[in-house]
VEXDREN-2710 file (C-alpha; in Angstrom, 1 decimal):
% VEXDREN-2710
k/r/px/py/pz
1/UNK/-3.2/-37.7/40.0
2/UNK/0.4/-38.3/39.0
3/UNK/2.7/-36.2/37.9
4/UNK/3.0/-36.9/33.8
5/UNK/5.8/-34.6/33.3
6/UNK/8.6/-32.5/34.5
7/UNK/10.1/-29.3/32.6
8/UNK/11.9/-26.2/32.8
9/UNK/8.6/-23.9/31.2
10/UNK/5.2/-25.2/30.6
11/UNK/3.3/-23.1/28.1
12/UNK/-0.8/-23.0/27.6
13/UNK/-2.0/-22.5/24.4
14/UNK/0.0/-22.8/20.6
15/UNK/-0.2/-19.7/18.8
16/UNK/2.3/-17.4/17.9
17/UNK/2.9/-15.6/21.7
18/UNK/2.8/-19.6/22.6
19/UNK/5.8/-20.8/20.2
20/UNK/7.6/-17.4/20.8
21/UNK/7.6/-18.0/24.1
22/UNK/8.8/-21.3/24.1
23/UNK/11.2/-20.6/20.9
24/UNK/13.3/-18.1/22.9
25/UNK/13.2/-20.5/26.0
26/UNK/14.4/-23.7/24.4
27/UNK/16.9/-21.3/22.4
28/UNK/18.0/-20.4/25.9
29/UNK/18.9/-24.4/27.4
30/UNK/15.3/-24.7/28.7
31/UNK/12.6/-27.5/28.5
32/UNK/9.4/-26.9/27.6
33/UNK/5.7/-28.0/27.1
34/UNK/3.1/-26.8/25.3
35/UNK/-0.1/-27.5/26.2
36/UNK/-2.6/-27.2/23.0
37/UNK/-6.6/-27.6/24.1
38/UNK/-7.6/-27.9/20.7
39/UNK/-6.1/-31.3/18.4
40/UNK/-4.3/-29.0/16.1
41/UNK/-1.5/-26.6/16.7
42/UNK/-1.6/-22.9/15.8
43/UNK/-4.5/-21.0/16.9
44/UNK/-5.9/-18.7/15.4
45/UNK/-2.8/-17.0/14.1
46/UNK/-2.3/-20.2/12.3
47/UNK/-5.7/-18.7/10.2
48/UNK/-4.7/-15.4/10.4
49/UNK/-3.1/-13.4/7.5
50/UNK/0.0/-13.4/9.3
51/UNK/0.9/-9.3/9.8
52/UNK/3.4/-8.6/12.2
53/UNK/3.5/-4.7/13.4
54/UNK/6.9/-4.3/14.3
55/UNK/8.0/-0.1/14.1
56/UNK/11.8/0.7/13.2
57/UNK/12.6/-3.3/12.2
58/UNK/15.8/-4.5/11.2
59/UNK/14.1/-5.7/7.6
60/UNK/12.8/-1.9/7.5
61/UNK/16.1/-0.7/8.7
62/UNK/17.7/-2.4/6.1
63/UNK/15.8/-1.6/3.6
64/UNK/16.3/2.4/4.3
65/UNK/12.9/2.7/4.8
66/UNK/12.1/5.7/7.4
67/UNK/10.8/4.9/11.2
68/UNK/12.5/5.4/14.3
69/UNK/11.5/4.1/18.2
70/UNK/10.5/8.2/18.8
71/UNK/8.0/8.4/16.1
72/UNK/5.9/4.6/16.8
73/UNK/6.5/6.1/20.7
74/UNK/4.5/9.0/19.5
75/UNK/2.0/7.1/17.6
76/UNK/1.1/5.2/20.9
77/UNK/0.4/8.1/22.8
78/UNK/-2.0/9.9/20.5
79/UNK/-3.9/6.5/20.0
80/UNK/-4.0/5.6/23.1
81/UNK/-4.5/9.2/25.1
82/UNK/-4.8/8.9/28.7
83/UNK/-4.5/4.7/29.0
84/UNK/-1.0/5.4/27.5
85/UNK/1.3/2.2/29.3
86/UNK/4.7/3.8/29.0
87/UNK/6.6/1.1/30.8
88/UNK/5.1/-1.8/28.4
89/UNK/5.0/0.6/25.2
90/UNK/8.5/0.8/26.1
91/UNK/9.4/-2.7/26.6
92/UNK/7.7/-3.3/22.7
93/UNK/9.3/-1.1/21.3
94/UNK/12.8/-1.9/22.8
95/UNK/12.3/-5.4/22.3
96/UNK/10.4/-6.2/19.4
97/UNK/13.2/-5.8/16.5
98/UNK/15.3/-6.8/19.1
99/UNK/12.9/-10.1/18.8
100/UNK/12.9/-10.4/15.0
101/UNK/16.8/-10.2/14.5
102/UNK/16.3/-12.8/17.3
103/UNK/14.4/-15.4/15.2
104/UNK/15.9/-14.7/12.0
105/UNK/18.8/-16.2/13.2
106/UNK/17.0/-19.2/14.6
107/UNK/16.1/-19.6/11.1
108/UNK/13.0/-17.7/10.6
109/UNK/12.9/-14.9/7.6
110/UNK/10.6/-12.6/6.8
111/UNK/9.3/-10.4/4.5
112/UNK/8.1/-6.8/3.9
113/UNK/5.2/-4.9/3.2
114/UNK/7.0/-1.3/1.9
115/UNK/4.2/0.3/1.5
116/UNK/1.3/-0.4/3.4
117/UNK/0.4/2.2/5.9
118/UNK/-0.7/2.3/9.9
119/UNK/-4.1/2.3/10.0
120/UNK/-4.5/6.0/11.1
121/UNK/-1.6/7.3/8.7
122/UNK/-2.1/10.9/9.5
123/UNK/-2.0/10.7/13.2
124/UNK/1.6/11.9/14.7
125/UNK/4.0/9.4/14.5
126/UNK/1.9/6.9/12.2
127/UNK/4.6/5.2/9.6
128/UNK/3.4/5.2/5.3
129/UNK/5.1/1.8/5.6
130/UNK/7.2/-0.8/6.5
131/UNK/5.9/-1.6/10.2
132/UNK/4.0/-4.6/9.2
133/UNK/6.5/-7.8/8.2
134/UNK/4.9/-11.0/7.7
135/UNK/6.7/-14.8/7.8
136/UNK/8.4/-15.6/4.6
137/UNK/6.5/-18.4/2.6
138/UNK/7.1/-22.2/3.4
139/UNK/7.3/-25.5/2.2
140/UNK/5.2/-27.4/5.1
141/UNK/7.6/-31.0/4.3
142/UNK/10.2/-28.9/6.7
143/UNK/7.4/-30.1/9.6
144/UNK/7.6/-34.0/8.7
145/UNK/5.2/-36.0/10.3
146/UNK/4.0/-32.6/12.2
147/UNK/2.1/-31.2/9.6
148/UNK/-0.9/-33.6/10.0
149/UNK/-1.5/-32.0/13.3
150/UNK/-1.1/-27.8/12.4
151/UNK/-4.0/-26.0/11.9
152/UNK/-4.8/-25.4/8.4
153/UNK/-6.3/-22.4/7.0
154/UNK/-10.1/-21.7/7.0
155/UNK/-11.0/-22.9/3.1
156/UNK/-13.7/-20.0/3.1
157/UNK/-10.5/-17.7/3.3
158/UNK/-8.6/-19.7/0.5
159/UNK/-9.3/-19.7/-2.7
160/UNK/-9.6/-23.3/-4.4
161/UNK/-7.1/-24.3/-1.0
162/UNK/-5.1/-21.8/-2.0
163/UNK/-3.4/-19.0/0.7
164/UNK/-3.1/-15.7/-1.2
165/UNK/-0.9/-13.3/0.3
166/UNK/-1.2/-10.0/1.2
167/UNK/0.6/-7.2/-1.0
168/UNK/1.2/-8.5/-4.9
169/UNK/0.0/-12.0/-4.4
170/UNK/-3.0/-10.3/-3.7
171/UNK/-2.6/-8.3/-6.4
172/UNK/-2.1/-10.9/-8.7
173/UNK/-5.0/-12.6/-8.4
174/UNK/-7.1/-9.6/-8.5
175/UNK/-5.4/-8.2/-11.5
176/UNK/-5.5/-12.5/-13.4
177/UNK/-7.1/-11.4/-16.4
178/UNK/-5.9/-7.7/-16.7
179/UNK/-1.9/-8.5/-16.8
180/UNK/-0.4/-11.4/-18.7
181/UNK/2.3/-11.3/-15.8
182/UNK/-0.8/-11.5/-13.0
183/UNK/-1.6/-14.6/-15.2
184/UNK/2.0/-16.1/-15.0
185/UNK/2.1/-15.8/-11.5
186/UNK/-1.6/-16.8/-10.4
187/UNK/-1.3/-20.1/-13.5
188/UNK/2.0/-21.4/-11.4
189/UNK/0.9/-20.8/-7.9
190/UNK/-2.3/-22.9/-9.6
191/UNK/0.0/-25.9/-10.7
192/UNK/2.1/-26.4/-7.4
193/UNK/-1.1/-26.0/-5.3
194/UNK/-2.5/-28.8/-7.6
195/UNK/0.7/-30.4/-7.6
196/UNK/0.5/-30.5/-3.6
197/UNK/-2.8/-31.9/-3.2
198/UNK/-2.2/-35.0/-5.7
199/UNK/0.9/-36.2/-3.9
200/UNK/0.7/-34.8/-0.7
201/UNK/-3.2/-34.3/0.1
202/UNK/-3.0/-30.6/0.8
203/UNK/-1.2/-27.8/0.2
204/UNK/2.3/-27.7/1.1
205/UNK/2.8/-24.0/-0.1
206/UNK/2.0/-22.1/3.3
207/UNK/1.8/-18.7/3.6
208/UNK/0.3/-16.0/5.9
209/UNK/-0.4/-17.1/9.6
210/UNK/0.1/-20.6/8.4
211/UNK/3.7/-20.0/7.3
212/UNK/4.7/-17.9/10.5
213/UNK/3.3/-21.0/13.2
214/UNK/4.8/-23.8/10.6
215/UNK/8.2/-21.7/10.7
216/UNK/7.8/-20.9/14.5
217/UNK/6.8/-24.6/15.0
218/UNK/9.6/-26.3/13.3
219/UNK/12.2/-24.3/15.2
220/UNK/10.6/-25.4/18.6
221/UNK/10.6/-29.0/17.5
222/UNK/14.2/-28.8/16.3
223/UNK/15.0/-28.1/20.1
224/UNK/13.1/-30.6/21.7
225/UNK/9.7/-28.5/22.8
226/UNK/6.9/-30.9/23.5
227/UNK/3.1/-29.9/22.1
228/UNK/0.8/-31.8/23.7
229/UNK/-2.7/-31.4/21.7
230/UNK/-6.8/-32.2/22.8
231/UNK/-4.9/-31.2/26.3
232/UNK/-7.3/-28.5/28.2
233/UNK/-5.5/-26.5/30.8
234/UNK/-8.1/-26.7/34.2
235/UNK/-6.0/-25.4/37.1
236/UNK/-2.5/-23.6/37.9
237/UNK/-0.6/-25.8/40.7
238/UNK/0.4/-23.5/43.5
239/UNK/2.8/-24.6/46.1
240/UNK/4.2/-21.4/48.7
241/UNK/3.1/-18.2/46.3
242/UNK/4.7/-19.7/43.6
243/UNK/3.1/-21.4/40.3
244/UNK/4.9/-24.1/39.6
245/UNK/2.7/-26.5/36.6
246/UNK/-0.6/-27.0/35.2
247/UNK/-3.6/-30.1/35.8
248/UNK/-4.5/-30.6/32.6
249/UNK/-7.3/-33.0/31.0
250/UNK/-6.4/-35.3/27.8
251/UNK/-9.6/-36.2/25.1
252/UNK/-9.9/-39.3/26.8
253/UNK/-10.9/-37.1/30.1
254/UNK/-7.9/-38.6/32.0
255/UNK/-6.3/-36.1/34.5
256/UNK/-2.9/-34.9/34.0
257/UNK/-0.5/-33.0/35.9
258/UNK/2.9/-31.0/34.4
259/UNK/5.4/-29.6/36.3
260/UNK/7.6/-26.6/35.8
261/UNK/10.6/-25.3/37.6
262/UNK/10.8/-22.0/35.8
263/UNK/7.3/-21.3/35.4
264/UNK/4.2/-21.4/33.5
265/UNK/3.2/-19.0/30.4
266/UNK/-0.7/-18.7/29.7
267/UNK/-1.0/-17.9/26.0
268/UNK/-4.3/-19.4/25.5
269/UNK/-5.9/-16.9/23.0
270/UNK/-8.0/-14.6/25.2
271/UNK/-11.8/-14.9/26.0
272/UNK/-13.8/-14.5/22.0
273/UNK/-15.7/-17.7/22.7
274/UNK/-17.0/-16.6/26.5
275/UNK/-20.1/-15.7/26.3
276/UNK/-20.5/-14.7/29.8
277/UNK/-17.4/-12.4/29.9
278/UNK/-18.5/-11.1/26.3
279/UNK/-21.5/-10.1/28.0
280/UNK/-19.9/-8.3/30.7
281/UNK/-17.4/-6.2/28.4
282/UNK/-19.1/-5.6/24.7
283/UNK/-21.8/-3.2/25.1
284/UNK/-23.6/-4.2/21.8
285/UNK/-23.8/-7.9/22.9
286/UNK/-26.1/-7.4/26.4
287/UNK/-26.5/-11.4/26.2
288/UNK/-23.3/-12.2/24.7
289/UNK/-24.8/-13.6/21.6
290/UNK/-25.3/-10.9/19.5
291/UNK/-21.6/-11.1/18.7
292/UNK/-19.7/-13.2/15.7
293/UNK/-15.8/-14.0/16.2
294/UNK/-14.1/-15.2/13.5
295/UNK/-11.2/-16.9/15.9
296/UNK/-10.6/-20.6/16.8
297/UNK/-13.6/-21.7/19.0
298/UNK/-11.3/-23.0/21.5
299/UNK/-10.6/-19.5/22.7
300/UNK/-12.9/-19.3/25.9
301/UNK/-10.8/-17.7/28.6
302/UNK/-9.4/-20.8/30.0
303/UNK/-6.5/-19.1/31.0
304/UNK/-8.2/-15.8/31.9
305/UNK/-9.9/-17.8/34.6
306/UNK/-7.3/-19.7/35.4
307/UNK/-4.9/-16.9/36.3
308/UNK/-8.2/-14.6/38.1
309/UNK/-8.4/-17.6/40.3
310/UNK/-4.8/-17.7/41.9
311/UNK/-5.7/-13.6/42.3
312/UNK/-4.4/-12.7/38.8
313/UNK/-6.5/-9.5/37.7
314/UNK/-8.5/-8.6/34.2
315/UNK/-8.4/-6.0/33.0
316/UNK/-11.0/-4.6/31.3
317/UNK/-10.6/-0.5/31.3
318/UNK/-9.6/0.1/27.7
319/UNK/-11.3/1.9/24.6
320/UNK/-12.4/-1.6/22.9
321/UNK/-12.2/-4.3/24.8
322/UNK/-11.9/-6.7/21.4
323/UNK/-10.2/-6.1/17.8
324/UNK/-13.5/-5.2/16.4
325/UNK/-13.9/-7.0/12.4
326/UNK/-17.2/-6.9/9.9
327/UNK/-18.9/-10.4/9.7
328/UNK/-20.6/-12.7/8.0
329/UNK/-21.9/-16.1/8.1
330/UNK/-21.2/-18.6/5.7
331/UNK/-23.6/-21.3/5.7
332/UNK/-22.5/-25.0/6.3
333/UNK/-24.5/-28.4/5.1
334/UNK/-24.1/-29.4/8.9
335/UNK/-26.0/-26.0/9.8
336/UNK/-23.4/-24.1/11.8
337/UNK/-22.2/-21.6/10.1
338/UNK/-18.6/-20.3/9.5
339/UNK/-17.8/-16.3/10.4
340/UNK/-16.1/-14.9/7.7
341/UNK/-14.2/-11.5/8.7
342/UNK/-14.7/-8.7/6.0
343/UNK/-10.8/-7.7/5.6
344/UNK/-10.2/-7.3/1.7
345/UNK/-13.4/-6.6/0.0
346/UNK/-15.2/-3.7/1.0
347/UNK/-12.0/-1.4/0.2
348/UNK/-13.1/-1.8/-3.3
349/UNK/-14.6/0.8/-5.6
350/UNK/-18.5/0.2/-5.8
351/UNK/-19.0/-1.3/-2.6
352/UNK/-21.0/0.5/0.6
353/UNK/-22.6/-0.3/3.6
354/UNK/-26.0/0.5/5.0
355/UNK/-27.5/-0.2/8.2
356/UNK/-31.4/-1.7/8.1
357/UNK/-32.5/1.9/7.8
358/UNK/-31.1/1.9/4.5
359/UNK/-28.0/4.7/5.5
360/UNK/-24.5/4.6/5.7
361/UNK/-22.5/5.0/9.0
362/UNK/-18.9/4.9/8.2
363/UNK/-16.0/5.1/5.7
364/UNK/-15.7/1.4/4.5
365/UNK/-12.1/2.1/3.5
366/UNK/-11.3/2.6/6.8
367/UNK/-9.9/-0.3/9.0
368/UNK/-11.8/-3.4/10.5
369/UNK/-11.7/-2.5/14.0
370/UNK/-13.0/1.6/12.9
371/UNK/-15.8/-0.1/10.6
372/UNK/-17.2/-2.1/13.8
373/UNK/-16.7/1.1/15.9
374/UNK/-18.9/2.9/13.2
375/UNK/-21.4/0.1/13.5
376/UNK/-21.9/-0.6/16.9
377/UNK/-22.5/3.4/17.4
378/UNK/-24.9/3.7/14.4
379/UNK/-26.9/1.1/16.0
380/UNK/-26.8/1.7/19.7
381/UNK/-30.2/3.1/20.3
382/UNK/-31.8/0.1/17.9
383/UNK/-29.4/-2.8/18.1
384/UNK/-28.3/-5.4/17.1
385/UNK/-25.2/-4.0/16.0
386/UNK/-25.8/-5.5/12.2
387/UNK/-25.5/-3.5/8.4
388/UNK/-25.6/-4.7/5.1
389/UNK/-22.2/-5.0/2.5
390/UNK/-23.9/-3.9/-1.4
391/UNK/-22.6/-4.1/-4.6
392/UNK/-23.7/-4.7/-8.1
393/UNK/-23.0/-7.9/-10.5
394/UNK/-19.8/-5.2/-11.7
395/UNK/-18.0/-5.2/-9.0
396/UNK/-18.8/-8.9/-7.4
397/UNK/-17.3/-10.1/-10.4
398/UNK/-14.6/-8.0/-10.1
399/UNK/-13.3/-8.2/-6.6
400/UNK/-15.6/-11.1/-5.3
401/UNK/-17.6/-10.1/-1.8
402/UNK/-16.9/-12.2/1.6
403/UNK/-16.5/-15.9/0.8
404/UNK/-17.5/-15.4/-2.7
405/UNK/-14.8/-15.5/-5.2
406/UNK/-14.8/-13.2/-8.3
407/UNK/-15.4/-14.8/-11.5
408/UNK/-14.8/-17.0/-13.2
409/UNK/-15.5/-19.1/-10.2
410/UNK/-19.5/-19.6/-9.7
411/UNK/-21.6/-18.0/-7.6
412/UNK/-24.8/-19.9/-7.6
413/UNK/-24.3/-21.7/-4.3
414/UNK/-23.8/-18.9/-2.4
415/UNK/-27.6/-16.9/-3.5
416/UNK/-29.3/-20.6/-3.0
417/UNK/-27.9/-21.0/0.6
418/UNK/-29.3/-17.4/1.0
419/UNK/-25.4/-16.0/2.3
420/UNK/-25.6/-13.9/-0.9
421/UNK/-29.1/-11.9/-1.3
422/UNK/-29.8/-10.5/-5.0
423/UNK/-32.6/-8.5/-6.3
424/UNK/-33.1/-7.4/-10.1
425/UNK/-33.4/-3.5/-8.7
426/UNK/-32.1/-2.0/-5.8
427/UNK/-35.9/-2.1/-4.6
428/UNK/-36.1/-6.0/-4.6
429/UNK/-32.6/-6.3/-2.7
430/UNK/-33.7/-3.9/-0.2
431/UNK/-37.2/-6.4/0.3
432/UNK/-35.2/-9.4/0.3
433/UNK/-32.7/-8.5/2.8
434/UNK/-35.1/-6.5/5.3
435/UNK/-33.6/-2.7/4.2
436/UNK/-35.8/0.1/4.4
437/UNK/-36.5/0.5/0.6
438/UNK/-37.0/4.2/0.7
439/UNK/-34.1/5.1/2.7
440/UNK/-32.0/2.7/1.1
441/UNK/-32.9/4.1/-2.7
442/UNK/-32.0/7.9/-1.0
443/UNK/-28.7/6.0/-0.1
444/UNK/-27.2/4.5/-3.4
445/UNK/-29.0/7.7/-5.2
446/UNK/-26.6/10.4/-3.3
447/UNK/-23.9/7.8/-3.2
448/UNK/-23.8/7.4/-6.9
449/UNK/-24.2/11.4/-7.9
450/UNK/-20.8/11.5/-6.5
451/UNK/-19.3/7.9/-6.8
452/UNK/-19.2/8.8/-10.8
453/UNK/-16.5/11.5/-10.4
454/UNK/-14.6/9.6/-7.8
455/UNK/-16.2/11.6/-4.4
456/UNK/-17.5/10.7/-1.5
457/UNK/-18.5/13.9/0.5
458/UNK/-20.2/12.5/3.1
459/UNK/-16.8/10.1/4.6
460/UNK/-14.2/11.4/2.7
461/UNK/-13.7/7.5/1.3
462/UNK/-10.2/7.4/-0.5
463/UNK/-9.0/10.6/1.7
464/UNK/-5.8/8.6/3.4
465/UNK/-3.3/6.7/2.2
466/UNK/-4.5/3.9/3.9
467/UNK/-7.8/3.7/2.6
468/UNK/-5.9/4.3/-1.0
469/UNK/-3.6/1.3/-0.4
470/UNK/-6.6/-1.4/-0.1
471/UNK/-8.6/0.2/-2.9
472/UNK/-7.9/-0.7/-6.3
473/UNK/-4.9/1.6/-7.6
474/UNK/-6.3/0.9/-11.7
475/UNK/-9.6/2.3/-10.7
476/UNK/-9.3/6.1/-11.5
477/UNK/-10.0/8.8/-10.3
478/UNK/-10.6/7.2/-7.2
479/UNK/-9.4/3.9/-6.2
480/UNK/-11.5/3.5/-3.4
481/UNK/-15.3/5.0/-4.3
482/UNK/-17.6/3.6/-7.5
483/UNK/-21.4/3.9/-8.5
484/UNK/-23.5/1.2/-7.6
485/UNK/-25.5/1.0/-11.1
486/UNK/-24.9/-2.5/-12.9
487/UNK/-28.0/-4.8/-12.4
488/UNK/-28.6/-7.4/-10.7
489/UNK/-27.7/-6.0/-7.2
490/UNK/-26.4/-7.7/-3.8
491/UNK/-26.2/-7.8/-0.6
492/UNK/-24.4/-9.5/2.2
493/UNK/-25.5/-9.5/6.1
494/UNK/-22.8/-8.2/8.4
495/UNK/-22.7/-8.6/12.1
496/UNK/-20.0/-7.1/14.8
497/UNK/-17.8/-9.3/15.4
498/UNK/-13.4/-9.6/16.2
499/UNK/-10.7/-11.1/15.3
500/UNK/-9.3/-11.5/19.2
501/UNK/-9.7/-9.9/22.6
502/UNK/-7.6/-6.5/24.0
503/UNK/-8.7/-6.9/27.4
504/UNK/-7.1/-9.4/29.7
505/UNK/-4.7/-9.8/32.5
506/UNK/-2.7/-7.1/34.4
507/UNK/0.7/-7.8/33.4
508/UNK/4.3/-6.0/33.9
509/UNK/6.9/-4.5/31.4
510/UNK/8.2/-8.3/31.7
511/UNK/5.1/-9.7/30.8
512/UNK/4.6/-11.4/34.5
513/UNK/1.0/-11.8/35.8
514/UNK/0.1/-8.6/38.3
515/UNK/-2.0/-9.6/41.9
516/UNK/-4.7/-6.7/42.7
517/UNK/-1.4/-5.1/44.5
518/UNK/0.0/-4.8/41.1
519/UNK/3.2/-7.1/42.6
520/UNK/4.3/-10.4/40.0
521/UNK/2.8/-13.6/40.9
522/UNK/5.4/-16.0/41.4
523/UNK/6.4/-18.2/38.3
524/UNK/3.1/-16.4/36.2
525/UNK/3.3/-14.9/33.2
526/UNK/0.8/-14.3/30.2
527/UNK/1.2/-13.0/26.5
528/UNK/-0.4/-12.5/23.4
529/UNK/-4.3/-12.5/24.3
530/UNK/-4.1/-13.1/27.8
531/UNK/-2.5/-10.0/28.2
532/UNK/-4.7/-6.6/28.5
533/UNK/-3.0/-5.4/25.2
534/UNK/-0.5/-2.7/25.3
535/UNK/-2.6/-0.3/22.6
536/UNK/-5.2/0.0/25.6
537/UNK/-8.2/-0.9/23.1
538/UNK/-6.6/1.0/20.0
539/UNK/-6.0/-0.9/16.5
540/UNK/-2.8/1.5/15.1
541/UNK/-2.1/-1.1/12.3
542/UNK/-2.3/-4.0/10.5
543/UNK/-0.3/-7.3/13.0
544/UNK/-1.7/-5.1/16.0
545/UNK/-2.2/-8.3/17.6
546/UNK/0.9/-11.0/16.1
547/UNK/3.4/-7.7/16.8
548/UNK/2.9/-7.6/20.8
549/UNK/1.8/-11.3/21.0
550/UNK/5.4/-12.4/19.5
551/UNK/7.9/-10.0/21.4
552/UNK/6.8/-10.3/24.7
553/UNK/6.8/-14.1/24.4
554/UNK/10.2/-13.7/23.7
555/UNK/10.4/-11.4/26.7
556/UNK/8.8/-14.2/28.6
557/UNK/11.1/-17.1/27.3
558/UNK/14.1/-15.2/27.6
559/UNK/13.0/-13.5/31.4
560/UNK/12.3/-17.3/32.3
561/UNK/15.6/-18.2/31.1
562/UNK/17.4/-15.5/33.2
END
């Protein structure tokens, strides 16, 4: 086995902790490589909708919105209770706008989310907005030649190819044919995106998680970083205590060995695709199966291992050990199925969730990761940890339900594949998808006596701003709670499943690899999902996972550089 290469940093795994970390290197005089297993670039954040949490910001900040270091400081410790990290929490929160002012001067601007809350808004400390910034849109013929090989987005989560945004994008298209200036907006985003695909063969409009890696990926190229894709990290090269590369195996199945003086940064997306350490961690997958992720499929611990191997520890003593989302599977003519996370939809007025007994479990207002929590606990004595989305033919046109689109695009498809179950009375739904009828009935009965003045005793739906800001704010009274009444019925399956892994490796305030003495292995450091995540198995907001996975990969690039 030669020696292929020679660099300052060596960096496994091309999401955003990935480019981060070797965006602040190269920035700082050093040479790196990134080592991409999979034959596209990006990750999963490159399918992610792109939120970054980042409290007291310098967008925020100059903006006048209201935040400070004290109050996110406060938020952590009443989320995360008695796992509270203060040296990490501290690092964050020093360095993370300290890390956006950083790459908006590399060329990287953002935008802002004003007023979209934390995900527990009432909690001490929780901001009513303006932690969560996202990557400004982007033309992808900034990449060149490089776009052919970034990830693009999942097409279940586009509509017609199309990224929508969070925040009035979103709105937009939910609001087409209610507001001739929706219709302006959505008919030109309509006639690039058509444009695009002509002439270019896809979409060159890139927004979301998309626009941040494209963004984060052109600066890297600018300054000579190297991604080196269908390259699976196998071993870290050790030589006196110290790591100093990576053996690595190309698609042809040739063995490869990089070098790095500085060091080596494992950013390889965490462990959502092990099924054997899935087992050991999620309690409501005892074989490791009954669990859906909707990230890249390439995530399976390579890193993890790697790192445990050289005496690295995981760490797996936190609340959740995963960012818990709802579900589904979409059917594919090659028969393995696409997981579709439940992030937009069930938010709406006249959607609810029931378990097979027909009964709901949790506020389906509140946030991804709580909606999971609610699920696995309603189901613990009689897993698997599965429920049921509902609506009626109302609302599906309306707002659209998983990977089906509201109208006027069709529907058909999706009931003959059998994703979408329909029954001309609530009683034929419940038969079709396996509910208990009688239960069920009870259910949408109680739900609707109060749904139809805007209540929801029994979870309090619509009680937080939160659960206000993803409902639908022209719905009155209640922008978050409507009857189910309007025949035919449906139902969608939903299964437990993330959107990435909290638990990982020990790591320092400097995001360096900790042995089982807690000391720094030598040239080791790991960000993003590698890392046992600073909110100790808490979800505080939307870009819980971009937030931390960005700053301390700058942390890492710039401690590497000195």
């Amino acid at each position: 086995m030669a020696d292929d290469n020679i660099c300052d940093v060596v960096v496994v795994g091309s999401g955003a902790g990935g480019l981060a970390t070797a965006v602040a290197a190269a920035l700082n005089g050093l040479t790196v490589v990134i080592l991409e297993k999979a034959p596209l670039y990006g990750g999963t954040s490159a399918i992610s909708g792109g939120g970054i949490w980042i409290p007291n910001n310098p967008i925020a900040q100059r903006l006048g919105l209201p935040d400070s270091r004290e109050a996110a400081r406060t938020y952590f410790q009443h989320s995360a209770g008695n796992r509270f990290d203060a040296a990490r929490v501290d690092a964050f929160l020093d360095k993370a706008p300290e890390m956006v002012s950083f790459l908006e001067q590399a060329g990287l601007p953002f935008t802002i989310q004003p007023d979209r809350p934390d995900y527990h808004p009432n909690v001490p400390g929780a901001s009513q907005g303006g932690r969560v910034i996202y990557a400004a849109p982007y033309d992808a013929r900034g990449l060149g030649k490089e776009v052919a090989r970034l990830r693009p987005p999942l097409k279940e989560l586009t509509l017609l190819g199309i990224m929508i945004r969070p925040g009035p994008d979103l709105k937009h298209f939910i609001n087409v044919f209610r507001s001739f200036e929706s219709f302006k907006a959505v008919t030109r985003r309509l006639l690039r995106h058509f444009r695009d695909v002509l002439t270019r063969g896809r979409s060159m409009d890139l927004g979301n998680g998309n626009a941040l890696i494209a963004r984060l990926a052109a600066i890297a190229f600018s300054k000579g970083v190297k991604i080196y894709t269908s390259a699976s990290a196998r071993e870290l090269s050790v030589e006196n205590g110290c790591v100093v590369g990576v053996r690595y195996e190309t698609a042809g199945g040739t063995a490869q060995m990089v070098r790095a003086r500085k060091g080596v940064v494992l950013a390889a997306g965490g462990f959502p695709h092990d099924i054997a350490r899935r087992k050991d961690v999620m309690t409501h997958a005892p074989t490791g199966y009954e669990h859906q992720s909707a990230t890249i499929e390439s995530n399976t611990g390579d890193g993890i291992r790697m790192a445990e191997r050289i005496g690295g520890v995981f760490n797996s003593d936190l609340s959740d050990a995963a960012s818990w989302a709802p579900v589904s599977l979409v059917p594919q003519r090659n028969g393995k199925p696409v997981p579709f996370p439940h992030l937009i939809d069930r938010q709406k007025p006249g959607f609810i969730a029931v378990t097979r007994w027909g009964k709901r479990f949790v506020n389906e207002s509140d946030s991804y990761h709580d909606f999971v929590r609610g699920l696995t606990k309603a189901t613990a004595a009689d897993p698997p940890a599965e429920c049921f989305l509902i609506a009626d033919h109302r609302t599906i046109r309306r707002y659209g339900i998983g990977c089906v689109k509201p109208a006027p695009v069709p529907m058909f498809h999706h009931v003959r594949s059998g994703y979408l179950m329909r029954g001309a009375t609530l009683a034929e739904l419940a038969e079709k998808a396996g509910i208990d009828p009688a239960g069920f009935l009870r259910t949408v009965e109680t739900f609707n006596t109060h749904a139809r003045i805007g209540n929801d005793p029994e979870f309090n739906r619509g009680g937080n701003s939160y659960n206000r800001y993803n409902g639908d704010a022209l719905h009155k009274p209640n922008p978050c709670v409507a009857p189910i009444e309007a025949a035919p019925f449906y139902a969608v399956k939903i299964y437990a499943g993330d959107l990435g892994t909290f638990a990982g490796l020990k790591t320092d305030e400097h995001a360096r690899v900790l042995d089982v003495a807690g000391q720094p292995i030598g040239g080791l450091y790991a960000v993003g999902n590698d890392m046992s995540h600073i909110m100790s198995g808490e979800y505080m907001s939307g870009g819980t996972n971009l937030g931390p996975a960005l700053t301390f990969g700058y942390i890492a690039g710039r401690g590497l550089a000195g």
